[in-house]
VODO-250215 format. One record per atom (N, C-alpha, C, CB): atom name; x, y, z; residue in three letters; residue number from 0. Coordinates in Angstrom, 1 decimal. Glycine has a CB too. Example, Ala and Ser with C-alpha at 12.3 -4.5 7.8 and 13.67 -1.06 7.14 Angstrom:
<pts>
+------+--------+--------+--------+-----+-----+
: atom :     xx :     yy :     zz : res :   n :
+------+--------+--------+--------+-----+-----+
:    N :   13.2 :   -5.7 :    7.8 : ALA :   0 :
:   CA :   12.3 :   -4.5 :    7.8 : ALA :   0 :
:    C :   13.2 :   -3.3 :    7.8 : ALA :   0 :
:   CB :   11.3 :   -4.5 :    9.0 : ALA :   0 :
:    N :   12.8 :   -2.2 :    7.1 : SER :   1 :
:   CA :   13.7 :   -1.1 :    7.1 : SER :   1 :
:    C :   12.9 :    0.0 :    7.9 : SER :   1 :
:   CB :   14.1 :   -0.6 :    5.7 : SER :   1 :
+------+--------+--------+--------+-----+-----+
</pts>
This chain:
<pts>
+------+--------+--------+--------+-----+-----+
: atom :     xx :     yy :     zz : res :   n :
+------+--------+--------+--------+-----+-----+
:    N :  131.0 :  149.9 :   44.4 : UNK :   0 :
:   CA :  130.0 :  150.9 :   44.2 : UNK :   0 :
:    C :  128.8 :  150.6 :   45.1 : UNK :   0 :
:   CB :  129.6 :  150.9 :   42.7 : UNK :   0 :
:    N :  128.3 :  151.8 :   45.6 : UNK :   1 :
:   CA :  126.9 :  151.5 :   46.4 : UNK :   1 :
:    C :  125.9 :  150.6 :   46.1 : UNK :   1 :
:   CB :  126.1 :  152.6 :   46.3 : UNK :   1 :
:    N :  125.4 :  151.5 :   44.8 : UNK :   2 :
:   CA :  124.0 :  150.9 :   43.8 : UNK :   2 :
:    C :  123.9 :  149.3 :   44.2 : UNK :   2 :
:   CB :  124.3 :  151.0 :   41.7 : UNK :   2 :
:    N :  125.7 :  149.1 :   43.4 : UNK :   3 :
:   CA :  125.8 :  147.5 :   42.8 : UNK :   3 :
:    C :  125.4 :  146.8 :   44.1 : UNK :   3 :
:   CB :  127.4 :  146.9 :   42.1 : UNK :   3 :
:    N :  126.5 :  147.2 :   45.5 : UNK :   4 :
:   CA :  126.0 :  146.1 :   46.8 : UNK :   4 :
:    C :  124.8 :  146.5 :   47.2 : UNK :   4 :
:   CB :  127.0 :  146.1 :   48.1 : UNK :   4 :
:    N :  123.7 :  147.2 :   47.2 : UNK :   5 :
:   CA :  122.5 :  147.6 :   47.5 : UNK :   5 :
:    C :  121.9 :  147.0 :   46.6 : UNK :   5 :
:   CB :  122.2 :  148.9 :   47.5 : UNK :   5 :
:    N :  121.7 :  146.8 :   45.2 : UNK :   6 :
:   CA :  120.7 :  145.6 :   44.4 : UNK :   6 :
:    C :  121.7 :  144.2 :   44.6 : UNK :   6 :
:   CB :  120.4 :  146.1 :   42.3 : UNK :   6 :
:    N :  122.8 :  144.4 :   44.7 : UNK :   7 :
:   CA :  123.2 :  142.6 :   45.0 : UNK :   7 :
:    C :  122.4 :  142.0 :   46.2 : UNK :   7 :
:   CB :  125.0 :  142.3 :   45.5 : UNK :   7 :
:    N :  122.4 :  143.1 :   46.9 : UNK :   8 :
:   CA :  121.2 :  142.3 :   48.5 : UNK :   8 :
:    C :  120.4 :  142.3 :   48.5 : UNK :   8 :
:   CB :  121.0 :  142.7 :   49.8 : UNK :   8 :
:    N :  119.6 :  143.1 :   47.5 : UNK :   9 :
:   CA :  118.0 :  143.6 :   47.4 : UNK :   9 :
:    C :  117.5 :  141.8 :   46.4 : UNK :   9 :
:   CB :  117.8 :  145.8 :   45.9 : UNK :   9 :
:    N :  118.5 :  141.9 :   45.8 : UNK :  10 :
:   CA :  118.3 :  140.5 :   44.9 : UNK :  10 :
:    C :  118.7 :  139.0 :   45.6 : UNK :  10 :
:   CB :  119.3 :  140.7 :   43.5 : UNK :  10 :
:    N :  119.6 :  138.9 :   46.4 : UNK :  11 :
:   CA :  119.9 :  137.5 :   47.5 : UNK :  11 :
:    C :  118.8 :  137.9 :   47.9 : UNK :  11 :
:   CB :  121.3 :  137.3 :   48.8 : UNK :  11 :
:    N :  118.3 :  139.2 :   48.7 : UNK :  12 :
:   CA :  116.9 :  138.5 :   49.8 : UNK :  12 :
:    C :  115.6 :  138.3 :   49.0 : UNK :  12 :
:   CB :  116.4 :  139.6 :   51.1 : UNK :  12 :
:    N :  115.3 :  138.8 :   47.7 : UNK :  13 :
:   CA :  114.2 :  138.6 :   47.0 : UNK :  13 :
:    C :  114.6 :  137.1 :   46.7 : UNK :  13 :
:   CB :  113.9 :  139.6 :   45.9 : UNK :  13 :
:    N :  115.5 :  136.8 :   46.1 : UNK :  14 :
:   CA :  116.0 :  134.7 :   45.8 : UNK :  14 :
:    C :  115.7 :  134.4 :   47.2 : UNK :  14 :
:   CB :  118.3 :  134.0 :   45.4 : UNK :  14 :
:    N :  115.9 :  134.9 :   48.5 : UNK :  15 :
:   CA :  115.6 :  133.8 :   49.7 : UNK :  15 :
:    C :  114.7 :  133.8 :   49.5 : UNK :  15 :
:   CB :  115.8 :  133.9 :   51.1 : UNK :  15 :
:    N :  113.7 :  135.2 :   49.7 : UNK :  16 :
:   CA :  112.4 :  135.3 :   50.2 : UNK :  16 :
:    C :  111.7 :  133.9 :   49.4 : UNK :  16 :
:   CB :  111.6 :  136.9 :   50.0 : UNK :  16 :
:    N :  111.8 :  134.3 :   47.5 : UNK :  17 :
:   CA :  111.1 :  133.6 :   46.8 : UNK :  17 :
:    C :  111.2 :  132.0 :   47.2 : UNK :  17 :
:   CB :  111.4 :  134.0 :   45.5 : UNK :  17 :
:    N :  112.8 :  131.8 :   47.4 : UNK :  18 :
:   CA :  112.8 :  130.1 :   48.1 : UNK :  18 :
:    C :  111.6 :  129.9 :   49.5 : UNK :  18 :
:   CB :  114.8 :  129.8 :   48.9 : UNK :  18 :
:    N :  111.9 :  130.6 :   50.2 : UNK :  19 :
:   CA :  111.2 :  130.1 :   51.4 : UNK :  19 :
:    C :  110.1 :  130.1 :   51.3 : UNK :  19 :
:   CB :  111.3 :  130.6 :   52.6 : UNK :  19 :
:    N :  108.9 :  131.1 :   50.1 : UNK :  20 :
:   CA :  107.8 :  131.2 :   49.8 : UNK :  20 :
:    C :  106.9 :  129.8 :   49.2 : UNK :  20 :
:   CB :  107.9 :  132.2 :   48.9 : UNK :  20 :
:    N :  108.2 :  129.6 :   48.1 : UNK :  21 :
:   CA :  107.9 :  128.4 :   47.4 : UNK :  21 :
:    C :  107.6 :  127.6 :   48.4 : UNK :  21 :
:   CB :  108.9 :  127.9 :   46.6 : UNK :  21 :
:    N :  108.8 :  126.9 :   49.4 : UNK :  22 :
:   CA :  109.2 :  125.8 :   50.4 : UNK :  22 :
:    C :  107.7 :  125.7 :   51.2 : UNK :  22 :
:   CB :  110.8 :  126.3 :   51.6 : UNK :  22 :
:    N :  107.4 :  127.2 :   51.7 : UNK :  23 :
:   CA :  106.0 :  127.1 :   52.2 : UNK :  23 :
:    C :  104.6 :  126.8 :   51.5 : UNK :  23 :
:   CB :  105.8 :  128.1 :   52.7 : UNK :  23 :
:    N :  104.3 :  127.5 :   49.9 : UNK :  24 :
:   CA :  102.9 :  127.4 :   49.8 : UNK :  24 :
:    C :  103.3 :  126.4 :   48.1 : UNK :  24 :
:   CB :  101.9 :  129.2 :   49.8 : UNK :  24 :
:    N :  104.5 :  126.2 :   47.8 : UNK :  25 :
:   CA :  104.5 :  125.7 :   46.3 : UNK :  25 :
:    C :  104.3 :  126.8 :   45.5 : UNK :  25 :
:   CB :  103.4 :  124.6 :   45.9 : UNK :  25 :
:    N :  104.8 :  126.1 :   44.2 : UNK :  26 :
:   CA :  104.9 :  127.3 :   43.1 : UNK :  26 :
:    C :  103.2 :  128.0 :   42.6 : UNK :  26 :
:   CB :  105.8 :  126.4 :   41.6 : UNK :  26 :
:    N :  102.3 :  127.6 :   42.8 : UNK :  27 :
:   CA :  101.2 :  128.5 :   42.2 : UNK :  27 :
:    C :  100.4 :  129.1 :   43.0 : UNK :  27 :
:   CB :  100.3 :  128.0 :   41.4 : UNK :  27 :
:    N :  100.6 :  129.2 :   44.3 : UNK :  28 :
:   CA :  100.3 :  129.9 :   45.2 : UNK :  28 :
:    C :  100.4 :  131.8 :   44.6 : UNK :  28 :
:   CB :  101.4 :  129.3 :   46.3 : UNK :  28 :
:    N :   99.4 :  132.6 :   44.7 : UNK :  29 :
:   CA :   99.5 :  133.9 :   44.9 : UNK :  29 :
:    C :  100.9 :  134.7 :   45.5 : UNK :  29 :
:   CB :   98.3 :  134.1 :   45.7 : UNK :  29 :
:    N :  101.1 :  134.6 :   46.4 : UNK :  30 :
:   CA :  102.6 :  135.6 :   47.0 : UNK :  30 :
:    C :  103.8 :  134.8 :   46.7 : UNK :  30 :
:   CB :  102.7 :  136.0 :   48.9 : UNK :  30 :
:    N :  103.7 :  133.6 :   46.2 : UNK :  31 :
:   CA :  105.0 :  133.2 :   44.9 : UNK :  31 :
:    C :  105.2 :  133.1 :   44.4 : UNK :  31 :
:   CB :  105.5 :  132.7 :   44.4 : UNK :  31 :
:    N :  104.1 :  133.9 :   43.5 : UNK :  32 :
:   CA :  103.7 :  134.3 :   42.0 : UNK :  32 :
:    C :  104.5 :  135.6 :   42.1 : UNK :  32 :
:   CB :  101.9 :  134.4 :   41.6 : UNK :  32 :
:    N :  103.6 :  136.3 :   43.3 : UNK :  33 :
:   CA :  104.0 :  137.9 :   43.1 : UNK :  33 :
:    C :  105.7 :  138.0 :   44.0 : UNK :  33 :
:   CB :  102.4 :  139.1 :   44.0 : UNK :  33 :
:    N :  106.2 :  137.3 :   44.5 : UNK :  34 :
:   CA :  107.6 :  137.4 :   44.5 : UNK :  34 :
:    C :  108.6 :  137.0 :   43.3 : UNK :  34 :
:   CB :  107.9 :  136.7 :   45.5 : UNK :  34 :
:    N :  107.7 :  136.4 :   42.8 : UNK :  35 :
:   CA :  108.6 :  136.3 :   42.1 : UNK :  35 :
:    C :  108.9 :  137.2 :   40.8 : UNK :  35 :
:   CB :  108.5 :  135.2 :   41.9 : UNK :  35 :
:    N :  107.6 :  137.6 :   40.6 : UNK :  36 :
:   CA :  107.6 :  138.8 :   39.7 : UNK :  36 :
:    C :  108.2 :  140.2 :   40.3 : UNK :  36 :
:   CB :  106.1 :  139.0 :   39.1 : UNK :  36 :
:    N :  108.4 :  140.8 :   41.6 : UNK :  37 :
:   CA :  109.0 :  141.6 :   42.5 : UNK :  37 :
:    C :  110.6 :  141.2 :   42.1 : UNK :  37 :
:   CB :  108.5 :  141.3 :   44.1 : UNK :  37 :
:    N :  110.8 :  140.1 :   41.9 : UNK :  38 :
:   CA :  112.3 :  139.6 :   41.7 : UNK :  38 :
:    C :  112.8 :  139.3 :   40.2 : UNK :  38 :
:   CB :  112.5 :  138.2 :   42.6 : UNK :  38 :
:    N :  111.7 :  139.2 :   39.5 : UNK :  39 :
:   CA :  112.3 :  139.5 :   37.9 : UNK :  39 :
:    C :  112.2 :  141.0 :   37.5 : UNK :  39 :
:   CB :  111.2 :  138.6 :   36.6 : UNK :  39 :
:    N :  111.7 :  141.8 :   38.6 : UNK :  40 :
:   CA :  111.7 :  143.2 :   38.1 : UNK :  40 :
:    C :  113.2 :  143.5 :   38.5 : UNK :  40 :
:   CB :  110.5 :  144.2 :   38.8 : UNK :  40 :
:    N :  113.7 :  143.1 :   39.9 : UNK :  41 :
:   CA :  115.1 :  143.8 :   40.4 : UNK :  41 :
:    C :  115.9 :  143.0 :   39.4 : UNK :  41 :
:   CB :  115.7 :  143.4 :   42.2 : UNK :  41 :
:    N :  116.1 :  141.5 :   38.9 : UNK :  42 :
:   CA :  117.0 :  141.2 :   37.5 : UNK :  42 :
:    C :  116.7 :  142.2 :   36.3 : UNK :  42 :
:   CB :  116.6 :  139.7 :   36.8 : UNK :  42 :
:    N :  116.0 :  143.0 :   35.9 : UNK :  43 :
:   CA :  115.9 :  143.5 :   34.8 : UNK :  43 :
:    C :  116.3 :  144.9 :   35.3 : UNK :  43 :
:   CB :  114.6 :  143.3 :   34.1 : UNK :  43 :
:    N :  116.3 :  144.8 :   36.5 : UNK :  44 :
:   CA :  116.8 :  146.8 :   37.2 : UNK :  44 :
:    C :  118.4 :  146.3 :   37.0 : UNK :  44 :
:   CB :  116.3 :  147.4 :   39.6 : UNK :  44 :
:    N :  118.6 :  145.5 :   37.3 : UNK :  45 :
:   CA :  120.1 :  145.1 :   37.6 : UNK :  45 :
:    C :  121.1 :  144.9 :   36.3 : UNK :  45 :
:   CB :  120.0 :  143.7 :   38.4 : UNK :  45 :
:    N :  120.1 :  144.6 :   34.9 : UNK :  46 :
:   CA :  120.3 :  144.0 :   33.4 : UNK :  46 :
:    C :  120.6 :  145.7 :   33.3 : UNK :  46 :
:   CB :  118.7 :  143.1 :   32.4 : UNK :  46 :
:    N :  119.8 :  146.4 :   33.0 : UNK :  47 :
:   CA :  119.9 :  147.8 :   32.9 : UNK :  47 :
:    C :  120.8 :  148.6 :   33.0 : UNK :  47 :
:   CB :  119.2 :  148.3 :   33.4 : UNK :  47 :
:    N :  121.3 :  148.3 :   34.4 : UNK :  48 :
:   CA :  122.2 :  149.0 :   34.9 : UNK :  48 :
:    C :  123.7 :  148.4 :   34.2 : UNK :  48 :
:   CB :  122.0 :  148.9 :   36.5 : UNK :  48 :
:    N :  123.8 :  147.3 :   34.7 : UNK :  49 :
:   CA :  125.5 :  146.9 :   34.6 : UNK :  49 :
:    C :  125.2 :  146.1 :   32.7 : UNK :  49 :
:   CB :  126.3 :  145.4 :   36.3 : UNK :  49 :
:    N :  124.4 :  145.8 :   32.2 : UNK :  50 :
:   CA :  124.8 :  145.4 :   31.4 : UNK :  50 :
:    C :  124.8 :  146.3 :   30.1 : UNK :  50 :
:   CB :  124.2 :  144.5 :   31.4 : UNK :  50 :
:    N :  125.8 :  146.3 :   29.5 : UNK :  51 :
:   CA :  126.2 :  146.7 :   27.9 : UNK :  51 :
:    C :  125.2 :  147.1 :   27.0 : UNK :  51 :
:   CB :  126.7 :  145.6 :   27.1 : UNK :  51 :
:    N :  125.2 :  147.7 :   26.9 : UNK :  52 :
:   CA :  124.2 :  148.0 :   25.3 : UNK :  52 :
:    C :  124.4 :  147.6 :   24.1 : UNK :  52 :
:   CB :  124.2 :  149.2 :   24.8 : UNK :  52 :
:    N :  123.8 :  146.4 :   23.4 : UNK :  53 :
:   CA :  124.6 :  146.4 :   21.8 : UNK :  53 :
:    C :  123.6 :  147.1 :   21.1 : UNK :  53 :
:   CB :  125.0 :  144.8 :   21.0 : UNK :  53 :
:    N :  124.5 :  147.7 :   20.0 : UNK :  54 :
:   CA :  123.9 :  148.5 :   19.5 : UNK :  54 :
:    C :  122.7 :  147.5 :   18.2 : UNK :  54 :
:   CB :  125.1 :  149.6 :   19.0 : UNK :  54 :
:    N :  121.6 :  148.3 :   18.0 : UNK :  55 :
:   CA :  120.3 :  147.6 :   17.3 : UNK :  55 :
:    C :  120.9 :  147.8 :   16.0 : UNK :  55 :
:   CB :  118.7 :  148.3 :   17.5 : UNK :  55 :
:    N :  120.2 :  146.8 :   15.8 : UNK :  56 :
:   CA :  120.6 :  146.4 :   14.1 : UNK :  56 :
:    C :  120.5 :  147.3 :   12.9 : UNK :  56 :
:   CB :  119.8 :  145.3 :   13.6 : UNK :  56 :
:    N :  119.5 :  148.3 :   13.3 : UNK :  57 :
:   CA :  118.9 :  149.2 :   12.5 : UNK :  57 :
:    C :  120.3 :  150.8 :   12.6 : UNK :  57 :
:   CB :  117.1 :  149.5 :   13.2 : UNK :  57 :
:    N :  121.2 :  150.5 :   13.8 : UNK :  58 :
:   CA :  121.7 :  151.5 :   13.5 : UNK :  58 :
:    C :  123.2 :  151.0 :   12.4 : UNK :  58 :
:   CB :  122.0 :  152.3 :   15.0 : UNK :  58 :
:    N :  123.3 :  149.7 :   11.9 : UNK :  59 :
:   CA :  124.6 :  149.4 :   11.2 : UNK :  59 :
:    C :  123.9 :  149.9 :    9.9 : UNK :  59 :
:   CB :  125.2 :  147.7 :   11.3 : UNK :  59 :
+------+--------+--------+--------+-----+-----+
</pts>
């Protein structure tokens, strides 16, 4: 499927980027803060998409 190999890459290069960010300024640095929050947004685009729904407790 498209989507899936288009966010599988979108997500390896946001993991590089965020590695080489880190490697350069360490973890509390500003733009390895904000990659890395750029890169918990594509995991939760990615959660959305392919993962399952269980149904909420309120509907049993």
């Amino acid at each position: 499927m498209k989507t899936d190999e288009t966010l599988n890459e979108q997500l390896e290069a946001a993991r590089q980027q965020l590695h080489d960010l880190y490697e350069q300024y360490g973890f509390g640095h500003a733009c390895v803060l904000e990659q890395s929050m750029f890169l918990d947004e594509l995991i939760n685009q990615y959660n959305r998409i392919f993962q399952p729904k269980s149904p909420s407790p309120m509907q049993n």
